[in-house]
N, C-alpha and C positions, 0 to 999 in steps of 0.2 A: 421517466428518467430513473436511471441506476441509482440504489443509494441514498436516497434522499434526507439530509441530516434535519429534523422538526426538530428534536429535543439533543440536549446532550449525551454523545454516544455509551450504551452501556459495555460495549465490547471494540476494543481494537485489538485487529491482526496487524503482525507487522512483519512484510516481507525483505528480507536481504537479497537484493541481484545485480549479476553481473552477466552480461549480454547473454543477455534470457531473451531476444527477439522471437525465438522462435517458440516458444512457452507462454510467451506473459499472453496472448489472445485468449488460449485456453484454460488460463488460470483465472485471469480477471474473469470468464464468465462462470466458470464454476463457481466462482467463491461469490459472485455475484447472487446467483442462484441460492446459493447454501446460505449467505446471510439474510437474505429477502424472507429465506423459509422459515428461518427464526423468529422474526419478527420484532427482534429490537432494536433501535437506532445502533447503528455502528459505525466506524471508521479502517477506513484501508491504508497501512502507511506503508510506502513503497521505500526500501531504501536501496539509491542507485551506487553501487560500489564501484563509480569509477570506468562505466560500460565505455566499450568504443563501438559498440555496435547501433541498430537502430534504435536500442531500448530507451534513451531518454529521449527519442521525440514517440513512443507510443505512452512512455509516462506520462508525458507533458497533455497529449491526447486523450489519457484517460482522465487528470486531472479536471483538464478543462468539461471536461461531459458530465464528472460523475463529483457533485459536489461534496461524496463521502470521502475520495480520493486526496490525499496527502502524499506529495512526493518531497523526501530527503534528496537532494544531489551531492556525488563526491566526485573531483575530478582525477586525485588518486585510488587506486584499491587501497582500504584501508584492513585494520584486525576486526573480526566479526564481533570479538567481544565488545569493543569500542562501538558498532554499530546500532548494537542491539542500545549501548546506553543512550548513542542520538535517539535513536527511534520512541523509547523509554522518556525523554525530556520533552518529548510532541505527543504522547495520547493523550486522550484525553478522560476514557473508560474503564470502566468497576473492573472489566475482565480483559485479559490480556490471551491473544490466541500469536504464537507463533511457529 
């Protein structure tokens, strides 16, 4: 299983998207890959700016798999600065990657 959170996370990334269907497969597993390599508990926070596209049901789907996976939903686009401070009020981690 992706992700797997034992302890609390030392790093959260926190992504901003909006109908990124066609990106988010290849991103989730890059970054997959690249936090696994590290080797520290981490956390993924997706935030969804309001997609219309398929992207909040493959959020929903990576949530569900990957219990590192934290999804934000907006059903407006919002300002990104505003984003970041949701995203910012749900990590949980010493280091912050965005």
């Amino acid at each position: 299983m992706w992700g797997v959170m034992e302890n609390k996370p030392s790093i959260s990334v926190l992504i901003p998207v909006l109908n990124e269907e066609e990106s988010l497969p290849e991103l989730q597993e890059r970054l997959y890959r690249t936090m696994e390599g590290i080797g520290e508990p981490y956390e993924i926070i997706y935030i969804n700016d309001g997609s219309i596209d398929s992207t909040p049901a493959l959020l929903e789907d990576y949530h569900n798999r990957f219990p590192c996976v934290k999804v934000i939903e907006f059903t407006e686009t919002m300002v990104s600065t505003w984003l970041y401070l949701q995203g910012l009020s749900v990590l949980s981690a010493k280091w912050l990657s965005r």
